[in-house]
Every structure is written in C-alpha cells, then in structure tokens.
C-alpha positions as CSV (number, residue, x, y, z in Angstrom):
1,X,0.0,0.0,0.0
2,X,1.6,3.3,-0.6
3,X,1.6,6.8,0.9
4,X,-0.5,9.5,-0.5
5,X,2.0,12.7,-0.9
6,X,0.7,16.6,-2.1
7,X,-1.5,19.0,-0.2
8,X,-4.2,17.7,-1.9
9,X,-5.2,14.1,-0.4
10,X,-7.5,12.0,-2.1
11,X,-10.2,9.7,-1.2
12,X,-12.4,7.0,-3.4
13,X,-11.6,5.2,-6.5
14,X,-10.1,6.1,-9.9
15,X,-9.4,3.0,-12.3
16,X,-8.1,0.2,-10.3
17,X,-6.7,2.6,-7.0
18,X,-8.5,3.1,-4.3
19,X,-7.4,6.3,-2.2
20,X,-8.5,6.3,1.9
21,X,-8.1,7.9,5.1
22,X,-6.7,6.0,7.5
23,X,-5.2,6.4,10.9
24,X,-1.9,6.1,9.0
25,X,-2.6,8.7,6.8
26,X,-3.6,9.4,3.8
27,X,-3.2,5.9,1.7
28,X,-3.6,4.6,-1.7
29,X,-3.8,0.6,-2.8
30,X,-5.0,-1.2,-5.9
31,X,-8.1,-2.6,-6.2
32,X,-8.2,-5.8,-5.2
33,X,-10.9,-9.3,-5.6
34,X,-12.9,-11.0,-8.5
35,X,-14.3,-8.6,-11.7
36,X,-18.5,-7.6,-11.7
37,X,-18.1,-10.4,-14.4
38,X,-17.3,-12.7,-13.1
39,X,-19.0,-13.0,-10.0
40,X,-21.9,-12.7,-12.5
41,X,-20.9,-15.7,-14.3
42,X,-18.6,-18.3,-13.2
43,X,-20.2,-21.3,-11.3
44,X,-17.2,-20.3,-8.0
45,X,-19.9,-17.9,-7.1
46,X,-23.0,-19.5,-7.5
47,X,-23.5,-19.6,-3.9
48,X,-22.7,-16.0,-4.4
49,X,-25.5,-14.9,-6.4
50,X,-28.0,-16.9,-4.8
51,X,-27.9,-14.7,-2.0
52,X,-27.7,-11.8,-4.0
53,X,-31.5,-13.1,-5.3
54,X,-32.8,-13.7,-1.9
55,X,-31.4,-11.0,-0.3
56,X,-33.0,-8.8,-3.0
57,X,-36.4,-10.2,-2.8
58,X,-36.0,-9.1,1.4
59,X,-35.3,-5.7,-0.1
60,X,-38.1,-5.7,-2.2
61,X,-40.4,-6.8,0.4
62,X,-39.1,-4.2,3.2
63,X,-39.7,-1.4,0.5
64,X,-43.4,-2.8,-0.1
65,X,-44.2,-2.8,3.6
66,X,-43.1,0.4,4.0
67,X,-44.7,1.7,1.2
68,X,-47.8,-0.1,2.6
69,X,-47.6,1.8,6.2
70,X,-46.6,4.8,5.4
71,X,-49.4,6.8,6.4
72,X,-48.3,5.7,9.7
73,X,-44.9,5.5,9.9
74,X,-43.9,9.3,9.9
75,X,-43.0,10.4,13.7
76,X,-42.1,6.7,14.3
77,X,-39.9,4.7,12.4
78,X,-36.1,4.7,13.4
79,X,-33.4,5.3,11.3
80,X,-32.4,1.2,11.3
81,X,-36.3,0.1,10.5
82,X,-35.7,-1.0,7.1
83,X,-32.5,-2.9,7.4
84,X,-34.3,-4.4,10.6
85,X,-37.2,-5.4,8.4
86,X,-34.8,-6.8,5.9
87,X,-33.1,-9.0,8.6
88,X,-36.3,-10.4,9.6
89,X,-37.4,-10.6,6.0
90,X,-34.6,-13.1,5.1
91,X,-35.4,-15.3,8.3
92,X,-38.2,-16.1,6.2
93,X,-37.7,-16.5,3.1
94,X,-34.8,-19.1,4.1
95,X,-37.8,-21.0,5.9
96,X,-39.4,-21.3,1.9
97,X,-38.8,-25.1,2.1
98,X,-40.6,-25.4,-1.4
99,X,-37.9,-23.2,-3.5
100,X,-34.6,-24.2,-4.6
101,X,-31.6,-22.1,-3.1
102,X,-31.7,-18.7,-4.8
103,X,-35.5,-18.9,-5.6
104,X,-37.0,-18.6,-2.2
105,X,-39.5,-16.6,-1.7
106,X,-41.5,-14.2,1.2
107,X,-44.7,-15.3,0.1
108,X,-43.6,-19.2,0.3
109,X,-42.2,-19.0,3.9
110,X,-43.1,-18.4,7.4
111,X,-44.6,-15.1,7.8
112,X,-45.6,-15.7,11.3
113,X,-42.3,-14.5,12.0
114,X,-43.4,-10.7,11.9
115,X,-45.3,-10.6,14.2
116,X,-43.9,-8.9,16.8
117,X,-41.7,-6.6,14.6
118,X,-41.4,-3.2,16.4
119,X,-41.1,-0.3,14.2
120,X,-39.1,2.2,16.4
121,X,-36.8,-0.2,18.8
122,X,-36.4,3.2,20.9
123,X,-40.2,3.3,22.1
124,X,-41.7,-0.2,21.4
125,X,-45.6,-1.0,21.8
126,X,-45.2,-4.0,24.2
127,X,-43.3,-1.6,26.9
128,X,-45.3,1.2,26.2
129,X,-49.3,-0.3,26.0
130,X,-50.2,-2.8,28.8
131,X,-53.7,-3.1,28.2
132,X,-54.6,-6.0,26.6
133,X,-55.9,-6.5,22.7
134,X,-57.0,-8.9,20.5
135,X,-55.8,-8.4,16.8
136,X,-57.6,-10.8,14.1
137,X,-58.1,-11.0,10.4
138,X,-61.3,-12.5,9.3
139,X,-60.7,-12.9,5.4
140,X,-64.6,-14.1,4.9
141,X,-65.9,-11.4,6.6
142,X,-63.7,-8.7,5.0
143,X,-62.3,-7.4,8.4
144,X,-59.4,-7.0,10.3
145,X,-60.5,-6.1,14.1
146,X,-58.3,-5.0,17.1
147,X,-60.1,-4.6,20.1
148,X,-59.2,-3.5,23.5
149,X,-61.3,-3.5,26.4
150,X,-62.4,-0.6,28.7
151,X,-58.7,1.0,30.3
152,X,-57.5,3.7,32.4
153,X,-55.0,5.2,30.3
154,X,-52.3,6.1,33.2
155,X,-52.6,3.3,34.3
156,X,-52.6,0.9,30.7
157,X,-50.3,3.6,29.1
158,X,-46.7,4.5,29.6
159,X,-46.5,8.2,28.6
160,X,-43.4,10.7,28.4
161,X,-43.5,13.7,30.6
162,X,-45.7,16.3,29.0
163,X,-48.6,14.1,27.3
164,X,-52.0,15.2,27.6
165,X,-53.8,13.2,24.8
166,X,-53.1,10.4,22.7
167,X,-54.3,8.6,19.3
168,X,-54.4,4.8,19.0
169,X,-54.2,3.5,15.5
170,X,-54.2,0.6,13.3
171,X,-53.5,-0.5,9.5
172,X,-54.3,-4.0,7.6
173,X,-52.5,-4.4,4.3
174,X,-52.8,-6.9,1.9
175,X,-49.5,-7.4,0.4
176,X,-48.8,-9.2,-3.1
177,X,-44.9,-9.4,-2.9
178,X,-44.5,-11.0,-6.3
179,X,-46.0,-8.7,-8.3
180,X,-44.7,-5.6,-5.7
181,X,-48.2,-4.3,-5.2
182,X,-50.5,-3.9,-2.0
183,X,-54.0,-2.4,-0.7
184,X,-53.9,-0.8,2.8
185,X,-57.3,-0.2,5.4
186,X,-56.6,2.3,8.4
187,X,-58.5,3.4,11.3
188,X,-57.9,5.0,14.3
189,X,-59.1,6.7,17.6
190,X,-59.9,10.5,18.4
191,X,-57.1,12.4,20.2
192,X,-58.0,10.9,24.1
193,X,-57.1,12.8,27.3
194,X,-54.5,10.9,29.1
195,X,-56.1,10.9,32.2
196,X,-57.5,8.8,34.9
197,X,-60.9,8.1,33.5
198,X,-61.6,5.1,32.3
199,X,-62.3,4.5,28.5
200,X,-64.1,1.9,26.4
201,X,-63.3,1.9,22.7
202,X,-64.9,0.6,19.4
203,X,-62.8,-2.1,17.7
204,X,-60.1,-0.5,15.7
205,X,-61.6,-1.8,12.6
206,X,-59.6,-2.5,9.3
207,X,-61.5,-3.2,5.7
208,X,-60.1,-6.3,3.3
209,X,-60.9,-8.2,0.3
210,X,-63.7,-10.6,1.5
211,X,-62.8,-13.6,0.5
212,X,-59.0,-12.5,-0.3
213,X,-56.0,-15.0,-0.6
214,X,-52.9,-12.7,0.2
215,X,-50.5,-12.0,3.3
216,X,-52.1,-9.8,5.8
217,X,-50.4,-7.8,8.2
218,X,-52.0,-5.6,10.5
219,X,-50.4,-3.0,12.9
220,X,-51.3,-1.3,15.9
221,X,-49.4,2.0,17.1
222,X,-50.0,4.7,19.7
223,X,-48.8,8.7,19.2
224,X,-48.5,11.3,21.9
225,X,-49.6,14.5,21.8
226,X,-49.9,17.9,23.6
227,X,-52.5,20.2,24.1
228,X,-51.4,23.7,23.9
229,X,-53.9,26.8,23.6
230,X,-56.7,24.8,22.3
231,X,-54.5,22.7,19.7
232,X,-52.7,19.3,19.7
233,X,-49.3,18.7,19.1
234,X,-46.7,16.1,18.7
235,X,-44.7,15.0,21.5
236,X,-40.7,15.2,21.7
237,X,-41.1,15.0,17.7
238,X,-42.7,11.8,18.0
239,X,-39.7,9.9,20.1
240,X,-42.0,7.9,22.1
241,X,-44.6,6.7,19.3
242,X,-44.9,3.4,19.2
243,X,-45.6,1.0,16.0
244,X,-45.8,-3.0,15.8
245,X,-47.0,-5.3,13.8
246,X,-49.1,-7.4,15.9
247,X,-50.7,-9.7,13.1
248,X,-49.2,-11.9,10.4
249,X,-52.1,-13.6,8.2
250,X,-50.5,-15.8,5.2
C-alpha cells in the first residue's frame, strides 16, 4: 500500500486505486478481488449470487411494507427500520422449504415470524401499551379487528413527561410481494385525554378483500400529543410513538 504525498489528499476510486483515510494517513492501494463479471458468471460464485436473489427479494419486500404503512410510519420509524425489516425478512424466506436455493421466496415462507416486529426499537408498543388486545383477520368477513377492552390510560399507558392526549391507530395491508403491489385499510381513535378516567373503545376496525388470498399484516401504534392553547401537538417530535406489527395472516 503506498503513501499518498501533495497537499491535496485524495479519497475513493479512480481506475483500479482506491485512495482512503486511514489512521496512518492518507493511503492509496489497488483494487483488489474478483471482476463484476465474473461474479456474474462463473459457477465459484454460485453460492454468491444466490444470496444476491434472496437477499433482493428481502429488499423488495421491506420497500413494499413500508410503502404499505406509510401513512403511519412518519413520527415513528427509526433510522435502522428497514434494514431491521430486511433482517427479519430473510429469516423467512430461508424458511421457503418449497424453492430451490436462490428462488425462495417471502410469500412461500413463514410469515408468522413478523409478528412482533417493532417499528421504532427506541419506544416499542409491548413496553409502552399494557392493556390487553386482540388483533384478528377474518378474510370471509372482509375485516381486520383489534379490540381492546375498557382501560385507564395512566394506568394501561406508559406516557413521556408532557402528554396530555393520545391517538391509538391501526393499518391492515394486503400485500402481493411478487407482483410488488399492496392495498392498505386504516382506522384510528380520536385524540384521548390521558387521564384517569376510564375508556371503552370501538374495535379499531380495518377493511379487506372478503374472501381475499394474500398475506395480511395488521399494525397497531399509539402517538403522543400535547395540548397547547386549544390545539394538539406532537410529543418530543414523536420519540416515544410506538408501531408493531401485531398480526401476520398468510
């Protein structure tokens, strides 16, 4: 490896030489490891570019989900969501026991293993909502139902300093991840006082195809606000929102 030399150090990569920073020093080596073309195309990296495909098809799918709940994502995903999602994304598809290596699929695996997925790891649902739900998908009926029954909300609710109403919320998608399209359903509460009256909700009540053959995935989230002069705000920038998806219908 040489020493870069001049006042004006370089960094990145012109031809075959790749110029860095290091704590050496400015440095330059050449660029090392098998051609684009190769790894394309010789059967050494077959292994390779089968988890180039699988990984891709993760990819894919994160980018659909998001795209699916992005009406209520804003104010609460964390910056490491989507390569979270993509982690969890490949656990299934390498549970696709009907694909060869390379093939496997999202749709083919075991979906069940969302459930749970928290979108913002720095205020999560299950530490921040004790009161208990039921979240279910009935495909005949067209309907995807959370329901929660009657609560005290500082009691059932773990709040930031400064809260003085919050919105519940949910979102069904139907996701088609081979042809990279979905439908979405939301529904959620009125702002609520976060008080210590007790409060008995509808079922947070999500529309699908009746009858309908795709993945489901339903979410339930919670925001905090903050009443100020007569109108509601959003809590430390929406830190302490909470998002997960609590149902995983294949």
């Amino acid at each position: 490896m040489a020493r870069q030399k001049g006042i004006l150090p370089l960094e990145g990569t012109i031809g075959n030489i790749t110029f860095l920073k290091t704590s050496d020093g400015y440095l330059a080596r050449e660029k090392t490891g098998p051609s684009g073309q190769r790894m394309r195309t010789s059967p050494a990296f077959a292994r390779t570019r089968e988890n180039w495909a699988e990984f891709g098809a993760a990819g894919k799918g994160a980018k659909l989900l998001r795209a699916a709940f992005n009406a209520v994502l804003p104010g609460i995903a964390d910056k490491r969501m989507t390569s979270r999602l993509v982690q969890v994304l490949m656990r299934i598809v390498h549970t696709d026991s009907t694909h060869d290596r390379g093939a496997r699929t999202i749709a083919a695996g075991d979906m069940a293993l969302l459930e749970g997925f928290e979108f913002n790891q720095g205020s999560q649902l299950g530490n921040t909502l004790s009161a208990l739900y039921t979240a279910t998908a009935d495909r005949a009926a067209g309907a995807a139902d959370i329901v929660l029954p009657a609560f005290t909300p500082q009691l059932a609710i773990a709040a930031p300093a400064g809260t003085t109403h919050f919105r519940l919320m949910a979102a069904a998608a139907e996701a088609d991840f081979a042809a990279g399209s979905y439908t979405v359903s939301q529904s959620e509460t009125d702002d609520l006082p976060y008080d210590h009256q007790s409060v008995a909700l509808p079922p947070l009540s999500c529309s699908l195809t009746a009858g309908g053959a795709l993945p489901v995935f339903l979410v339930l989230g919670i925001r905090f606000l903050q009443a100020v002069n007569g109108k509601m705000y959003p809590l430390q920038n929406g830190a302490f929102n909470a998002l997960a998806l609590v149902k995983a219908d294949a």
